[in-house]
N, C-alpha and C positions, 0 to 999 in steps of 0.2 A: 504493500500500500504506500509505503515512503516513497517509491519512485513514479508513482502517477500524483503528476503535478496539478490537472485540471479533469475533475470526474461530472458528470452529468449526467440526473436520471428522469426521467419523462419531464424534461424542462420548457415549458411553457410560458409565452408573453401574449398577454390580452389585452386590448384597446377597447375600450368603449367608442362606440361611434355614433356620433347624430344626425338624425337628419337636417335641423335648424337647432339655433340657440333656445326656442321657446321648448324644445323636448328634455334640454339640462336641468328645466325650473320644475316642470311634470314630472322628471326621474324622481323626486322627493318621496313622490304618493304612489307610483306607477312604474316598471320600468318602459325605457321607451328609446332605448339602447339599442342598437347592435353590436355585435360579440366579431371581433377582425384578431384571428389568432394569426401575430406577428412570427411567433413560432409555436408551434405544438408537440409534446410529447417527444422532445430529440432525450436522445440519451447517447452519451460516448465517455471513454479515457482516452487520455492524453498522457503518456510518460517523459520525464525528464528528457532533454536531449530531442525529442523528435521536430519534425517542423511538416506543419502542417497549415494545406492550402487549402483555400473555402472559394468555391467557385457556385455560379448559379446568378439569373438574371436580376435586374432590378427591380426590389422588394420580396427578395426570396426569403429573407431574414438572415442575411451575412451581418451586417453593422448591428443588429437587434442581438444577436448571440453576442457578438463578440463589447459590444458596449455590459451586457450582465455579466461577462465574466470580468469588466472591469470594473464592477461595481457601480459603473453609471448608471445604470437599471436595475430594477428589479424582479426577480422572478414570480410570472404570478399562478404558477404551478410547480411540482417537482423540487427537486434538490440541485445545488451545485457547490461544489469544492472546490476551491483556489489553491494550493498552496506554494508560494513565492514573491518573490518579489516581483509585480509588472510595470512593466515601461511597453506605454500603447504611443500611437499615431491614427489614431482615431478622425480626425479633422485637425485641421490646420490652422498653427495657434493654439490650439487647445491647453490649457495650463500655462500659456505666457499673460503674463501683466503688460498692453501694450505700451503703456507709458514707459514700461524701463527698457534698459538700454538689453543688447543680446548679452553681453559679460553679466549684467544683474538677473536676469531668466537662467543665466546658467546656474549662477549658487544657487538662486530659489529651487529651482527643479530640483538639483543636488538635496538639498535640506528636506524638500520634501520626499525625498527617496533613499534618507535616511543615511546620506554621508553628510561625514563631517567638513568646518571649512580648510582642514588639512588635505584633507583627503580631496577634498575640489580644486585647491591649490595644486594637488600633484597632478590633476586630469585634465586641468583647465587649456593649457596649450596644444594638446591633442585633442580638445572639442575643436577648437577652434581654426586648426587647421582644416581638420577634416570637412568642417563647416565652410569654407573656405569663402567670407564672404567680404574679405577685405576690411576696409573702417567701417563696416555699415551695424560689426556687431558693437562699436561703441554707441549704435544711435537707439531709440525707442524703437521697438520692432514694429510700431503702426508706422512707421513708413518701409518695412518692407514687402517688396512681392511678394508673390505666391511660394514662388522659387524659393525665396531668402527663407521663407519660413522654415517649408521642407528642409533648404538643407541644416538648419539650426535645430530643428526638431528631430530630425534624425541622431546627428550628431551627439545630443546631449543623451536621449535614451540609451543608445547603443554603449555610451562609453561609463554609461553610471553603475555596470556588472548586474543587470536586471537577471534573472531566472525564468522568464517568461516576456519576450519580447512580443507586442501585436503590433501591426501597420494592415491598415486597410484601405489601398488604393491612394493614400498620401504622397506616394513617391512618383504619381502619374504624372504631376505638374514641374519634377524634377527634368535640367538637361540631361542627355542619353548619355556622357562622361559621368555624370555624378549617379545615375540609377548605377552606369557601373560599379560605380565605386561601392554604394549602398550593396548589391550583392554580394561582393566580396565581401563586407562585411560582416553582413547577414552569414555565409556560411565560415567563415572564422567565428564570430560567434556559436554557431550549430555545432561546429569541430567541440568548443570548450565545453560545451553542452549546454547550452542557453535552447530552450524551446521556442519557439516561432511560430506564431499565426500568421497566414501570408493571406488578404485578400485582393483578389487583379482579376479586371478581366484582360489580363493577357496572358493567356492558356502556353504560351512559350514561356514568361519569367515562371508562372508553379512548377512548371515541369522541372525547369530549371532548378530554382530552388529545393524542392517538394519530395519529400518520399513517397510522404500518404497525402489523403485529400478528401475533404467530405462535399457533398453534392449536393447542393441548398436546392428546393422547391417547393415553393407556395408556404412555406416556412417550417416544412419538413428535410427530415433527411435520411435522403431514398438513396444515398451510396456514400460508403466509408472503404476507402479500399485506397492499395497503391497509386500515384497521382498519374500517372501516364493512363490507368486505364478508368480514372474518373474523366480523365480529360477528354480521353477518346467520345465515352459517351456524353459526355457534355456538349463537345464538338458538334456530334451527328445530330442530337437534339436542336441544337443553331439549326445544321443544313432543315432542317424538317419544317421548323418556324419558319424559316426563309420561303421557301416553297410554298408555305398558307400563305405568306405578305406578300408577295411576289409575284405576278403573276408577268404573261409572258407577252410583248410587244411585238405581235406579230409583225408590222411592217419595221419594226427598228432589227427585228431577226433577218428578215428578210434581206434587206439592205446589205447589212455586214455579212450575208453568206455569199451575195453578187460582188461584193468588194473583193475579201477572203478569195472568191474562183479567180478571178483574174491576176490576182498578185500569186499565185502557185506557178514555183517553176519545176520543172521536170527536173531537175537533176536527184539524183538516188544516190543513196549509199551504195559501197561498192561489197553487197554483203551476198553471198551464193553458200546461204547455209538452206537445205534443203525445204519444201513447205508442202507436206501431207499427212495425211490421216494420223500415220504411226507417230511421227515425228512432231505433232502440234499436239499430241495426248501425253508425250513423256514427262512427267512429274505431276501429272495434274493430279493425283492421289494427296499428292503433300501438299498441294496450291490449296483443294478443295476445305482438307482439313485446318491451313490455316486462315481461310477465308472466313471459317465460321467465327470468326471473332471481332465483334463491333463493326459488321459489314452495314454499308447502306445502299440499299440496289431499288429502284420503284419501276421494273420491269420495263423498259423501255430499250433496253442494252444493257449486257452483261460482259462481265470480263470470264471467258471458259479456263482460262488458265496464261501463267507468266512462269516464264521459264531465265536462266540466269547460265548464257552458253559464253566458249570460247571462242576465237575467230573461227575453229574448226566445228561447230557445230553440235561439240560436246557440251554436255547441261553439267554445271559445276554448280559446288559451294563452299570450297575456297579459291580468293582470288589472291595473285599474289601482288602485289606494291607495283603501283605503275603499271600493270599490266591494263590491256584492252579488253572490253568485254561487249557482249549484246544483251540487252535485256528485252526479252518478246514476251509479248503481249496478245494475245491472243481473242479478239471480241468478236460478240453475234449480235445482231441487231432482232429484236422481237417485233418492234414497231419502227414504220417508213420515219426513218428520222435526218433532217436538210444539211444539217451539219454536227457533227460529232468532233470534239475535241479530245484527247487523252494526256496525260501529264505522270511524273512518280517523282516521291518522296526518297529520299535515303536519312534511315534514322539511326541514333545511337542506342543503348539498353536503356536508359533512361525514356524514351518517345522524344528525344529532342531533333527538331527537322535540321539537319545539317547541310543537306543537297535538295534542292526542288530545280525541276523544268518540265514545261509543257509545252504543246506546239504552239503555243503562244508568243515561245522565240524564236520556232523555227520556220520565220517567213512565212505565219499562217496559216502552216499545214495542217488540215482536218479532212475529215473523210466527210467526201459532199454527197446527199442524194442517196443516204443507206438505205438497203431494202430489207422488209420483215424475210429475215432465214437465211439472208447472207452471214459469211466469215470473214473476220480482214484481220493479218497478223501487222502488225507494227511492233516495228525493229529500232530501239536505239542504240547507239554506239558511244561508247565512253571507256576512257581511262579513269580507272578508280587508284586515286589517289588517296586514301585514308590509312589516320594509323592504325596498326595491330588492333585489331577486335572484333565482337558481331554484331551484326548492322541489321536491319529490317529494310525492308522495301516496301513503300505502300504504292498501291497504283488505283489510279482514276478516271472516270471518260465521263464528261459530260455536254451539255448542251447549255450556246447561248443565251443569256438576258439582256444585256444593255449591248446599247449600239457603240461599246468600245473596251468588250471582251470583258470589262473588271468585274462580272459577276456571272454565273451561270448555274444552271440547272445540276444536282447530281445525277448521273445516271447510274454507277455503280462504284463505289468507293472502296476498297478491298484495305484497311490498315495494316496486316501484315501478310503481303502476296505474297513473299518468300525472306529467307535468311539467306547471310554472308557473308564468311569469316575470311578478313582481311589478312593473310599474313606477310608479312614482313622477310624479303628474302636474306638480310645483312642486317649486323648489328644496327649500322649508322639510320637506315631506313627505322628502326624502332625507338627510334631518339625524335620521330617527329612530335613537336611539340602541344600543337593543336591536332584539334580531329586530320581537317584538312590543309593536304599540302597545295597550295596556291601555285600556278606553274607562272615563271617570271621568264622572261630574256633578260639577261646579266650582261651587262658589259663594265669594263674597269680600263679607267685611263691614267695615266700617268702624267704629270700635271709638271713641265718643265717651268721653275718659276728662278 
């Protein structure tokens, strides 16, 4: 029990809701209320050390939990257990006095998180770089932006040794230098064992961040599990909602598929790896069986199977550094569909998208005018350049929405079409530093001065 830090058991937040003000003076004798459960009957643990991401759309009850577990709320059902010290990012500002200066918010916050002013004396220059906001933390923080805040309220949580760090969505209004920075942070904290609530909708930082992850809706919570595959289905839930709001511009489709035909040039890869029966069925046993997981397909085109060959035609699964490969793809059209796009993912064990392309870079290439019970294999060609490890491949084909490609239909989304173990032929190849090795032309001059 000492090492679960935050316990919850049928925890419940209810709102009275009215219809007019004249129904709050009637509630005396009557009631005349409506009952808005902000959250209902969640229950979870949370242990020491872990970091945990809360995903789900606007008013699913993210900010409603995570405000009761810091006390700002109340629970008006159930039990809940704290135990540590927390440092939130709740909203912005939150806990500064705007009249004082950033140096004076820092001892305040310090004091109230129960250091002393020794001890804030020894942390103070490392708030304050990492805040990095120049003179502006000698001025009252009502004249800082958005920016200055985040990064002054990061800074001062992070460094005050909390046990339980929250942020929810606070770091959004940060520059893209400084969220980096904030993650790195984030997981050296997580290293020391500081726990973490992470709220974003941006389903790439939990991943990133995130081991586990709980699935807010309608102020339930319908999934607690590893965060790559809360994310998956959180994901597919987006495409699904998008498809009810979304509906389709026949003449703006239309347009972009006469555009799209005429910009197509013939040239082909130069790939003479064989295409029938036998040979477009080899591995689809493994394809099928990893399809069944968090697939999204609404019968209009299917992917039958993706296979992962070498220039010769052979179906591999490992590849070695630098080398060339084909990844086939193999689709049937159900329904007469004008234009068909495909696209794939290359992921890490974590779900994090490291490589994406679709034909969407390659000069518009899509399959025009499919017919219900045709086949068409599409072949990509690539050098994988990744370091030592196993990779997923997710693969996609869908159909236009807007008349300039940036959204479209799914037609079948496969998350993990097959696996890939990268190996490394030489030491020096497994010293690459990041995932991916970036290919440059080097040149080096010699500078007579």
């Amino acid at each position: 029990m000492n090492d679960i830090v935050i316990k919850a058991e049928h925890l419940s937040k209810i709102y009275k809701i009215y219809e007019n003000d004249i129904d709050r003076l009637k509630e005396t004798f009557h009631p005349f209320h409506k009952d808005f459960f902000a959250l209902q009957d969640v229950s979870f643990e949370i242990r020491r050390g872990e970091n945990v991401g809360l995903v789900g759309k606007n008013g699913a009850g993210k900010s409603t939990l995570l405000k009761m577990i810091t006390g700002v709320l109340t629970p008006s059902g159930g039990t809940l257990q704290v135990n540590g010290r927390i440092a939130s990012l709740l909203e912005l500002g939150a806990g500064f006095n705007p009249d004082m200066t950033g140096i004076e918010n820092i001892y305040m916050n310090g004091l109230l998180m129960g250091q002393s002013r020794d001890e804030m004396n020894e942390k103070i220059d490392d708030i304050v770089a990492f805040a990095d906001i120049g003179e502006f933390v000698k001025q009252p923080v009502k004249t800082y932006s958005s920016g200055m805040f985040a990064r002054l309220a990061f800074a001062v949580n992070a460094f005050l040794e909390p046990d339980i760090l929250i942020i929810d969505e606070a770091l959004s209004v940060g520059d893209s230098f400084f969220q980096s920075k904030c993650m790195d942070k984030m997981r050296q904290m997580i290293d020391s064992g500081v726990t973490v609530l992470f709220v974003s909708h941006d389903t790439f930082a939990v991943k990133n961040l995130c081991e586990r992850a709980f699935y807010l809706q309608a102020g339930k919570l319908i999934m607690d599990a590893p965060a790559k595959d809360v994310i998956e289905v959180y994901r597919n839930e987006i495409i699904k909602m998008r498809r009810e709001l979304i509906g389709e511009d026949a003449d703006k489709v239309a347009a972009l598929i006469e555009e799209a035909k005429l910009s197509q040039d013939d040239d082909e890869l130069n790939i003479n790896i064989p295409i029938d029966a036998g040979s477009l069925s080899r591995g689809r046993e493994v394809f099928e069986k990893n399809a069944t997981y968090n697939r999204v397909n609404d019968g209009r085109a299917e992917i039958l199977n993706v296979q992962l060959m070498n220039l010769d035609g052979e179906i591999i699964n490992d590849v070695t550094f630098a080398q060339e490969v084909i990844l086939r793809m193999v689709i049937q059209f159900h329904q007469n569909i004008e234009c068909l796009g495909m696209g794939y993912h290359i992921r890490n064990a974590t779900g994090i998208d490291l490589i994406y392309n679709d034909s969407r870079f390659s000069k518009t290439k899509a399959i025009f005018d499919g017919k219900r019970g045709e086949i068409y294999v599409v072949d990509w060609k690539f050098k994988v350049e990744l370091r030592q490890e196993m990779y997923d491949i997710a693969c996609v084909i869908s159909t236009p929405i807007d008349d300039r490609l940036l959204d479209a239909h799914i037609c079948d989304y496969v998350p993990c079409a097959l696996q890939c173990n990268v190996i490394s032929p030489d030491a020096y190849t497994t010293m690459v530093g990041g995932y991916v090795h970036w290919h440059n032309d080097l040149k080096i001059q010699r500078v007579k001065v």
